[in-house]
Backbone as numpy.savetxt, mean C-alpha at the origin, in Angstrom:
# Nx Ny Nz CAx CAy CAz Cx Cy Cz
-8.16 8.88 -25.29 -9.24 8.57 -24.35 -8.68 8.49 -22.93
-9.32 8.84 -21.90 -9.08 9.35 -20.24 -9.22 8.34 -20.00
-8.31 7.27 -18.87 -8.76 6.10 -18.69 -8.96 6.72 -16.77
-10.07 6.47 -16.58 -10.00 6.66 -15.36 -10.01 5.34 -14.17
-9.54 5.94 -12.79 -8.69 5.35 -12.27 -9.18 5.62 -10.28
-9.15 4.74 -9.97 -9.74 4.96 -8.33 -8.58 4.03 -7.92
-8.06 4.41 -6.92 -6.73 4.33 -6.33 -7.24 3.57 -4.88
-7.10 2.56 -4.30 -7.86 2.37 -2.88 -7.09 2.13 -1.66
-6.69 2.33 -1.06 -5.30 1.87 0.26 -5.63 2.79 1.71
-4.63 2.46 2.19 -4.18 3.49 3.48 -3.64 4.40 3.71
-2.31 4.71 4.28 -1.72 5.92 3.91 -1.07 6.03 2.96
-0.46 5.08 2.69 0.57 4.71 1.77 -0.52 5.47 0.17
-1.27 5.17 0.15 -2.60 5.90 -0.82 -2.74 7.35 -0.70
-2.71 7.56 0.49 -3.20 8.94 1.33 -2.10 9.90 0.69
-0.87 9.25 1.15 0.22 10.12 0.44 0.41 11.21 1.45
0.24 11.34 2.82 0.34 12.38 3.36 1.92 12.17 4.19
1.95 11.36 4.67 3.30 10.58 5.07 4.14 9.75 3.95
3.84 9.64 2.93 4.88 8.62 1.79 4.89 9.27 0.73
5.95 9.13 -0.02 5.70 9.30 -1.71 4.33 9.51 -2.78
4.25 9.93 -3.60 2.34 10.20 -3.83 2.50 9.15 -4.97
2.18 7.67 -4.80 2.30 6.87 -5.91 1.29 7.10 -7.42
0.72 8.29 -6.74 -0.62 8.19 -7.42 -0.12 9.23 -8.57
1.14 9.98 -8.50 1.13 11.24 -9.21 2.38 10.53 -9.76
3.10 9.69 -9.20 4.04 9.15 -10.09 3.75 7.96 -11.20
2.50 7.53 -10.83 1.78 6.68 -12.20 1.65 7.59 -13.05
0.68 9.12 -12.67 0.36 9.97 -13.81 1.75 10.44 -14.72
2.86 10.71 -14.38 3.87 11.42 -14.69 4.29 10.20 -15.47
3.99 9.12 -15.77 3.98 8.12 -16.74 3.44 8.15 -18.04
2.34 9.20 -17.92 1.52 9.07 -19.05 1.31 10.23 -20.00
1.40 10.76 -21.34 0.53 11.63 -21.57 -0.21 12.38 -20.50
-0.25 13.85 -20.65 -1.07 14.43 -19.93 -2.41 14.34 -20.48
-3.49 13.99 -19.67 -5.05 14.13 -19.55 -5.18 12.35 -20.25
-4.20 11.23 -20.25 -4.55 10.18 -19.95 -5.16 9.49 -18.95
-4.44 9.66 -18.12 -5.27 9.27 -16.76 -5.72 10.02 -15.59
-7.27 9.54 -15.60 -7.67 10.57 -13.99 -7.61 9.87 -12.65
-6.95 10.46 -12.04 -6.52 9.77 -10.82 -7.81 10.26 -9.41
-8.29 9.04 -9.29 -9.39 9.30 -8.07 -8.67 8.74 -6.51
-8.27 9.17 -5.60 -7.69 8.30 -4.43 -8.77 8.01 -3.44
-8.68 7.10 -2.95 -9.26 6.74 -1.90 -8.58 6.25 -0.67
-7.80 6.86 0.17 -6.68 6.25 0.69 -7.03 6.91 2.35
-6.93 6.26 2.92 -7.35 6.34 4.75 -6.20 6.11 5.65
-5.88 7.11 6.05 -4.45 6.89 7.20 -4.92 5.26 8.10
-4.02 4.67 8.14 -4.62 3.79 9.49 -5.49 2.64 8.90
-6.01 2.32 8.34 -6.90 1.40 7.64 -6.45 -0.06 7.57
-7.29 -0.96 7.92 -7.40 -2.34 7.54 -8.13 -2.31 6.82
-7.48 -4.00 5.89 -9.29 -4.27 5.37 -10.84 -4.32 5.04
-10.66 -4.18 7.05 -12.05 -3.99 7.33 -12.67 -2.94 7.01
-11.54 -1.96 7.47 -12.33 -0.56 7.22 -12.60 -0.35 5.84
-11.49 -0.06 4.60 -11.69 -0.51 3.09 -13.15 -1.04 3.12
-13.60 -2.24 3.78 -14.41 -3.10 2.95 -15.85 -1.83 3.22
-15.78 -0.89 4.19 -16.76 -0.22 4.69 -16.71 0.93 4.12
-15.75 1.30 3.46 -16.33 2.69 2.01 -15.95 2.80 1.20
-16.16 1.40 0.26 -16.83 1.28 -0.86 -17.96 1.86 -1.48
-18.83 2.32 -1.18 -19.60 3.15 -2.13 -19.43 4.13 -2.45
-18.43 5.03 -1.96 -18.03 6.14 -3.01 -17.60 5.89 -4.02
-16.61 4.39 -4.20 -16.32 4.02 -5.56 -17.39 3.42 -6.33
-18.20 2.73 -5.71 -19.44 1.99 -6.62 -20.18 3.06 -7.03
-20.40 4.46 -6.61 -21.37 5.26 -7.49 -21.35 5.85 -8.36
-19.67 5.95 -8.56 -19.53 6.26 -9.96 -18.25 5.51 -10.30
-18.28 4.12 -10.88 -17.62 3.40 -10.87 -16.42 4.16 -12.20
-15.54 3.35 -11.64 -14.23 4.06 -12.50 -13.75 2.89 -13.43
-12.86 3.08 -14.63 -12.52 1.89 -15.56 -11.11 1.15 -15.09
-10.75 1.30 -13.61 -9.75 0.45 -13.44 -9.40 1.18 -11.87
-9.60 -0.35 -10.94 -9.63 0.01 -9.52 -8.23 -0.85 -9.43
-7.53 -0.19 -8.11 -6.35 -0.50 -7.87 -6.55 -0.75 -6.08
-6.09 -1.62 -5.76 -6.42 -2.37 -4.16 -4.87 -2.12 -3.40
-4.49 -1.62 -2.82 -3.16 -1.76 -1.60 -3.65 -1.76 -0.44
-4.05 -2.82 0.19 -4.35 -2.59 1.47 -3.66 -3.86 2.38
-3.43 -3.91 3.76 -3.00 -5.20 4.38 -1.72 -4.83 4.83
-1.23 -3.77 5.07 0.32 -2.85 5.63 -0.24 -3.12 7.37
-1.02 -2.45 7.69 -1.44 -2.53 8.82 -2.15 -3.53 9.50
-2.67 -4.73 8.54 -2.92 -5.75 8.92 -1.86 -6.73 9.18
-1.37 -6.75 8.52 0.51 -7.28 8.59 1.72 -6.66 9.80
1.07 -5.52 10.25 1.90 -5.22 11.23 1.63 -5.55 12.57
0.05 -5.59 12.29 -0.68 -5.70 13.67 -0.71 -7.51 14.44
0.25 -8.43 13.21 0.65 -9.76 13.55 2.14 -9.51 14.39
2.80 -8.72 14.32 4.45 -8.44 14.95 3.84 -7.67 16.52
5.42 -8.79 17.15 5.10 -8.22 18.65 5.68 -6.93 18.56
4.76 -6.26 19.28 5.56 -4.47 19.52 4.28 -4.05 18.86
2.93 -4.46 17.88 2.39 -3.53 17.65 1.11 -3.39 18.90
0.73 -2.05 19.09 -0.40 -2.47 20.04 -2.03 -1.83 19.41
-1.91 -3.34 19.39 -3.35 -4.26 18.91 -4.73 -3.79 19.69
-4.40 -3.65 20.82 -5.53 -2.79 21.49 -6.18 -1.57 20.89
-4.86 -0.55 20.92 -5.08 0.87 20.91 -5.86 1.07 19.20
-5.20 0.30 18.29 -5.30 0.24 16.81 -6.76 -0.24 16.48
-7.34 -1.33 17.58 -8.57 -1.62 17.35 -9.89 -0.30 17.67
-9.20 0.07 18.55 -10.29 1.22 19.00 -10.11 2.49 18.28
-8.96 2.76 17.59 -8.72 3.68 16.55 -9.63 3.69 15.36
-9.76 2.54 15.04 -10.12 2.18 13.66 -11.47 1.20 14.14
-12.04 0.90 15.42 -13.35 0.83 15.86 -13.33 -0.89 15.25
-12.00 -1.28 14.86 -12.22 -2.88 14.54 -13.61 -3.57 15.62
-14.11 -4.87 14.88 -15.20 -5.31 15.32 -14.41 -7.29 16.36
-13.26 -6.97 15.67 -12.48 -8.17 16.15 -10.99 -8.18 16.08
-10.32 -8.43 16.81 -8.68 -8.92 16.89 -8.00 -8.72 15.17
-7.67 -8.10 14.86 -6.91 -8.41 13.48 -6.20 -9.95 13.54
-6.26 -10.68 12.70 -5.74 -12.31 11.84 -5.76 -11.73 10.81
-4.86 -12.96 9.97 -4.70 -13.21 9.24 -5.76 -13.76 7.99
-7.09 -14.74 8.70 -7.94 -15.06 8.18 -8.39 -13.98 8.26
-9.11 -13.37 8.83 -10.08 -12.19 8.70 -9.19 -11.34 8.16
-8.29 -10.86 7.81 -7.67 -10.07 6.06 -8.18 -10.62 5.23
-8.23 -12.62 4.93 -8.45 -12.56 4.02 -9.70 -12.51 3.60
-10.83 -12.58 4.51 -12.30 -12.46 4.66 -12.72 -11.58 4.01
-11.91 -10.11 4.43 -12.28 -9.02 4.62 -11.84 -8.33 2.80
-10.98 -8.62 2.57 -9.85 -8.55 1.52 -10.97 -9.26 0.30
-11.32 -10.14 0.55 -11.95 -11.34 -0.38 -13.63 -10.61 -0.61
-14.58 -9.92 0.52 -15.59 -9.54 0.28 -15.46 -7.63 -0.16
-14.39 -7.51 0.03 -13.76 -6.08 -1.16 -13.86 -6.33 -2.37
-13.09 -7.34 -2.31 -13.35 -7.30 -4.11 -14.50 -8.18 -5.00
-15.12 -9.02 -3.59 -16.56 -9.69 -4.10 -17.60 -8.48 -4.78
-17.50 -7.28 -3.77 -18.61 -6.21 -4.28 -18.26 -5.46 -5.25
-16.72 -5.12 -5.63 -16.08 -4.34 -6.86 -16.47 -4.64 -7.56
-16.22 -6.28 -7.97 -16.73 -6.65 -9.27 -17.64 -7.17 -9.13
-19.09 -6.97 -8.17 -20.54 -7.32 -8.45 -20.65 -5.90 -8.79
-20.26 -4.95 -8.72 -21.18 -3.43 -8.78 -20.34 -2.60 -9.51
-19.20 -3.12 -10.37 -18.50 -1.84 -11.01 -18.17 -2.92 -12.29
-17.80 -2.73 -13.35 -17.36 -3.22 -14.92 -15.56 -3.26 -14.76
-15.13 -1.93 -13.62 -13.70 -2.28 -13.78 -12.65 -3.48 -13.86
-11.63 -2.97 -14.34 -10.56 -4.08 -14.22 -9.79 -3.65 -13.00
-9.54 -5.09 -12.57 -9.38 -4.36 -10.84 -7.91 -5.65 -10.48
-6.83 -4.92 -9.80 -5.67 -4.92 -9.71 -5.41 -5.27 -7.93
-4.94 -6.53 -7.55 -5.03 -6.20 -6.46 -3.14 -6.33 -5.90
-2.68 -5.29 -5.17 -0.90 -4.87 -5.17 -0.86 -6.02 -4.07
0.35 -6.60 -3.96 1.05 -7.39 -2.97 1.43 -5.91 -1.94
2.37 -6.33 -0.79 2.15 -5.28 -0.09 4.05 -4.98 0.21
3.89 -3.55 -0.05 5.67 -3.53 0.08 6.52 -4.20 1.32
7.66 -4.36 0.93 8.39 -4.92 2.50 8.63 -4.07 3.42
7.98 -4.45 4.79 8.38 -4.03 6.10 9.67 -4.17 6.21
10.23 -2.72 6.65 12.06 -2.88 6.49 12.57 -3.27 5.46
13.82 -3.56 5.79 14.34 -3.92 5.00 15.57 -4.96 4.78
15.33 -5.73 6.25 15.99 -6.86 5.86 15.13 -8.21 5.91
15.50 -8.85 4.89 14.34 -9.60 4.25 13.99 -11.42 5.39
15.43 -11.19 6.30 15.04 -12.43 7.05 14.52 -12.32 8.42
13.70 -10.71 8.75 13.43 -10.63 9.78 11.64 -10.85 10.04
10.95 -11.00 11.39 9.88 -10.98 11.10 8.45 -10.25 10.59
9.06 -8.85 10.57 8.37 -7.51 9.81 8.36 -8.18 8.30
9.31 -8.58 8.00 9.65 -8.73 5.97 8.78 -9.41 6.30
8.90 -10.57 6.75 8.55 -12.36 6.49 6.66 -12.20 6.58
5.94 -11.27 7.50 4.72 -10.96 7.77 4.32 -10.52 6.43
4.80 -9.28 5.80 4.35 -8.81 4.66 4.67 -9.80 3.34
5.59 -10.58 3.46 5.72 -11.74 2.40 4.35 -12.39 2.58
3.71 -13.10 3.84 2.76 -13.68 4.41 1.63 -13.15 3.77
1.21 -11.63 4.16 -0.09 -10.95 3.83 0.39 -11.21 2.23
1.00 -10.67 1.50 1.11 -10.85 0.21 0.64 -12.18 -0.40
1.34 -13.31 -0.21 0.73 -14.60 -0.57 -0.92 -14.84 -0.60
-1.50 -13.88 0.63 -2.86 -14.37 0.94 -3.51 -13.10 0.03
-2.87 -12.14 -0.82 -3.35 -11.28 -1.58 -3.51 -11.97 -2.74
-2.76 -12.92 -3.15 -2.28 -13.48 -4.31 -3.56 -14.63 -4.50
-3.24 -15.27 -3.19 -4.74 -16.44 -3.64 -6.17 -15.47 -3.70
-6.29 -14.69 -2.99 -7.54 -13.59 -3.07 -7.54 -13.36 -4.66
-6.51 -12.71 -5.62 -6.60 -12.09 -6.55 -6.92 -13.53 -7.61
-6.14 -14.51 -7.09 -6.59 -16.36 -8.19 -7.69 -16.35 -7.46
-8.61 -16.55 -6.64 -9.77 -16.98 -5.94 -10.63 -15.96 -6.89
-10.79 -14.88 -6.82 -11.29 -13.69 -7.54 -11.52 -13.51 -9.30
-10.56 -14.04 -9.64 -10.24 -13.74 -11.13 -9.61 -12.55 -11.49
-8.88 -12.18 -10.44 -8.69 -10.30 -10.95 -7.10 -10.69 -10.48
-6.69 -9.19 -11.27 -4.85 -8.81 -11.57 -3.87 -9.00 -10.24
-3.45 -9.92 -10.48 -2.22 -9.84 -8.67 -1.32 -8.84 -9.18
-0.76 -8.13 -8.59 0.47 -6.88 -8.91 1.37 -6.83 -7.92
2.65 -7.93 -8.57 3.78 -8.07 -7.72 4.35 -7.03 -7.10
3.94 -6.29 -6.27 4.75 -5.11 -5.65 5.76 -5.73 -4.82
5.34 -6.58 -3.60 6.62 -7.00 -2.77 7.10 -7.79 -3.44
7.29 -8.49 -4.33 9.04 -9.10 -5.29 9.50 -8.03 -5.59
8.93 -7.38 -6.43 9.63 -6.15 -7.43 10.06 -5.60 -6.50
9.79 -4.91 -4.76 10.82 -4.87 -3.45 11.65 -5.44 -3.39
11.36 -6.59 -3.22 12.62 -7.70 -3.09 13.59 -7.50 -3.85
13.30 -7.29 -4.99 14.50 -7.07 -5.92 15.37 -6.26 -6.09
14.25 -4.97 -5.75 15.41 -4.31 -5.55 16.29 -4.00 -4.25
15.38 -4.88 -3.09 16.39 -5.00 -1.85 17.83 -5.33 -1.91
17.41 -6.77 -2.94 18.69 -7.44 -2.87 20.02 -7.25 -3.71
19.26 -6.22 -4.58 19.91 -5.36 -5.76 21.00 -4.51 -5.20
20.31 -3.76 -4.32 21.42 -2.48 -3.82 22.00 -3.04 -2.24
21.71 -4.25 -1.52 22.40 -4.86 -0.64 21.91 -3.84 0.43
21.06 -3.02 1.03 21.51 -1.78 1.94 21.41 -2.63 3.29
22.16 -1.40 4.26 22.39 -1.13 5.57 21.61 -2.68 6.24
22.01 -3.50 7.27 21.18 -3.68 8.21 20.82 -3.06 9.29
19.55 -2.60 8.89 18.93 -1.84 10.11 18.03 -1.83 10.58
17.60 -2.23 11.94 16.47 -3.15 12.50 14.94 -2.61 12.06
14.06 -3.07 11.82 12.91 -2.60 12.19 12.30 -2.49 13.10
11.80 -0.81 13.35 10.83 -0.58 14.45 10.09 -0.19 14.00
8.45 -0.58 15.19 7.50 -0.28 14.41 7.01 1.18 14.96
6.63 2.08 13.80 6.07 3.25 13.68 5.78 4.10 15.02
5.58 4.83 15.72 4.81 5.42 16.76 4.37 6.90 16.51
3.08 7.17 16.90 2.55 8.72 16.84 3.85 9.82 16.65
4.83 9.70 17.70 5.96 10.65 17.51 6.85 10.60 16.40
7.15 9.09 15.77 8.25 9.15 15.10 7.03 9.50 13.46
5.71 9.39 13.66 4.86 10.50 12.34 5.03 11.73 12.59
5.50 12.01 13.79 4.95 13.52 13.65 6.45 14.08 13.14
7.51 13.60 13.89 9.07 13.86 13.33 8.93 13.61 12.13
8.73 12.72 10.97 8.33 13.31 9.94 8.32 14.40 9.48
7.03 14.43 9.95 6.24 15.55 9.44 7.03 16.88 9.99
7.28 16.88 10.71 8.42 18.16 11.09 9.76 18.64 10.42
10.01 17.25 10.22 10.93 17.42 9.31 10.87 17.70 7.59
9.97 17.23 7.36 9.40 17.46 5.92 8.94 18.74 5.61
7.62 18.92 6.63 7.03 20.46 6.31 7.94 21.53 6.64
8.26 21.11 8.07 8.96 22.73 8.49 10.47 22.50 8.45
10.83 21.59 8.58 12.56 21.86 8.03 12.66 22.02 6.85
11.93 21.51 5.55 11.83 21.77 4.40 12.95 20.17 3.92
12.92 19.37 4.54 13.61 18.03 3.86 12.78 17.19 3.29
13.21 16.35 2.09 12.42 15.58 1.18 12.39 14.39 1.56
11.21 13.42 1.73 11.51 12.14 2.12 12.67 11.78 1.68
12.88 11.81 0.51 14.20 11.19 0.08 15.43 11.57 1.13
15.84 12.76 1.29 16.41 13.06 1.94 16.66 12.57 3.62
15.14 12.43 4.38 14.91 11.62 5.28 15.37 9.90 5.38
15.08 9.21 4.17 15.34 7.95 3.73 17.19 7.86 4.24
17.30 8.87 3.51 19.21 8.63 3.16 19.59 8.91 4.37
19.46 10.19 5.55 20.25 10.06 6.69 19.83 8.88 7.52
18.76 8.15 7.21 18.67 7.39 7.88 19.05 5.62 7.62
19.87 5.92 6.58 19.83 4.68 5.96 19.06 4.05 5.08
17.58 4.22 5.36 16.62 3.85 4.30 16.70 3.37 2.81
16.34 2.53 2.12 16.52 2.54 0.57 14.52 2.68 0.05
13.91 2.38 0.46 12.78 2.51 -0.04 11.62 2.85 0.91
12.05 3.76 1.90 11.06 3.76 3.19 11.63 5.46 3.77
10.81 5.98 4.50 11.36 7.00 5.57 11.16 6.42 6.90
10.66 5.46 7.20 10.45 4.77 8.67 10.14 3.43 8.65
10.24 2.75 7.85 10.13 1.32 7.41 9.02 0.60 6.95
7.87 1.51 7.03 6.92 1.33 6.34 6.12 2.71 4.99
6.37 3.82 5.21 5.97 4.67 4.59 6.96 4.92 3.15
6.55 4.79 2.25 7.40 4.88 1.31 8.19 6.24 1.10
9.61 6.36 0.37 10.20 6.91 -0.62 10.09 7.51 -1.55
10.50 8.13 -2.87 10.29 8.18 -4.31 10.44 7.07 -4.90
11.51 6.04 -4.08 12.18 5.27 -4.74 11.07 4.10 -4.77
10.92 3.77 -3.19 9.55 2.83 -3.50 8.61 3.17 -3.95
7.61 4.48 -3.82 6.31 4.88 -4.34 6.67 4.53 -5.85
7.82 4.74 -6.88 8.06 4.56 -7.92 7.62 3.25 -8.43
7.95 2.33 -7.66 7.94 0.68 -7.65 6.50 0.54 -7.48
5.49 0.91 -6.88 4.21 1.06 -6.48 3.46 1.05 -8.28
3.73 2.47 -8.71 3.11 3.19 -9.87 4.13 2.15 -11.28
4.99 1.64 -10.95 5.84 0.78 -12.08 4.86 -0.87 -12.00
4.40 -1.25 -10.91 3.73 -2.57 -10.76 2.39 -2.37 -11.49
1.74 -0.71 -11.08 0.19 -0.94 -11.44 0.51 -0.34 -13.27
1.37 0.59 -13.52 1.38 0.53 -15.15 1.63 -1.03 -15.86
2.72 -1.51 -15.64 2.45 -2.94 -16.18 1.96 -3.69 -16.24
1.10 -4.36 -14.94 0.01 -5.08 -14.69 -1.43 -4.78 -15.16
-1.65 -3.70 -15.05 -2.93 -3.46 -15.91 -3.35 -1.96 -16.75
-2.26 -1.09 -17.08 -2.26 -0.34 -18.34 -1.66 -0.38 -19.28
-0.45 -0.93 -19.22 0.22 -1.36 -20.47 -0.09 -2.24 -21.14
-0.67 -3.78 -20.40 -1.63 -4.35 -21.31 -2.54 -4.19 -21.87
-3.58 -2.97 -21.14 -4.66 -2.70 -21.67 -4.58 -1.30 -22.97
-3.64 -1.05 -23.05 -3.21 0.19 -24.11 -3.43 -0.46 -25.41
């Protein structure tokens, strides 16, 4: 039986800049086990998430998966600009912390008023990668407030940032500062990926990286950790 599957996040979902977590869950399974639906928006807060939802409510799927709060978590660190990001994404107010969890909390109020799924909500991977700086310590932050959302809720918390952690502290890597993202250092990427023909992975390693190509966009190594949190948390139990 096809267990189908709606995927919900930002880019990190999108997969256009990171690892495709979505194809490394499938490569877990039997083929024609799972159908993978994404819903994933470059750039996205909460807010936005909480505003297209009904493509998933109309044909509700048997197991929704939540990553969102990367960009809400960044947009608390000095250096991000909070201005430009609001008018990008047409925010209606200042990104907080409370209003993630507002926003975060009436996402999954309507999932499970309007869909039967079992619904999974991911902690959010670590910013960078050293764990005592204030990029980590933010996404530790948003995570916690994912966690009471998912106990407030009744639905699946899915340790993604420990299972980071672990393996941060596992392989010891590089200290190397975090900066945050800019239009150019996506598009170098992307230059480097499409037209030089290099693999994130490959990007990760000259740069030091262990689970990132720029300190927020995932790896193989992290997207792996992504699709390893949502099989255990809610398909392996449910098998």
């Amino acid at each position: 039986m096809t267990t189908r599957i709606a995927c919900l996040g930002d880019s990190l979902t999108r997969a256009q800049f990171s690892a495709d977590y979505l194809d490394l869950l499938r490569r877990r399974h039997p083929p024609g086990d799972l159908q993978l639906a994404r819903f994933g928006v470059n750039g996205d807060f909460a807010y936005n998430l909480l505003q297209r939802l009904d493509a998933v409510v109309t044909n509700p799927p048997d197991v929704i998966t939540v990553l969102i709060g990367t960009n809400d978590a960044r947009a608390s660190l000095a250096g991000y600009p909070v201005e430009q990001g609001m008018k990008r994404k047409q925010l209606p107010e200042r990104p907080s912390a409370g209003w993630f969890q507002q926003c975060l909390g009436a996402v999954v109020a309507r999932l499970r008023a309007e869909t039967d799924a079992t619904i999974g909500l991911l902690s959010l991977p670590v910013l960078g990668q050293q764990l005592d700086t204030a990029a980590a310590q933010a996404s530790q932050a948003y995570s916690r407030i994912i966690a009471e959302v998912a106990a407030a809720n009744e639905v699946s918390y899915l340790p993604l940032h420990e299972r980071q952690i672990e393996e941060l502290r596992r392989t010891d890597p590089p200290l190397i500062s975090y900066r945050e993202v800019t239009p150019a250092a996506v598009v170098g990427v992307l230059v480097q990926h499409a037209v030089l023909r290099r693999s994130l992975d490959t990007i990760s390693r000259r740069r030091g990286l262990v689970l990132t190509t720029d300190h927020i966009h995932q790896n193989s190594r992290g997207a792996s950790l992504v699709a390893e949190v949502i099989d255990d948390g809610l398909l392996t139990q449910s098998a």
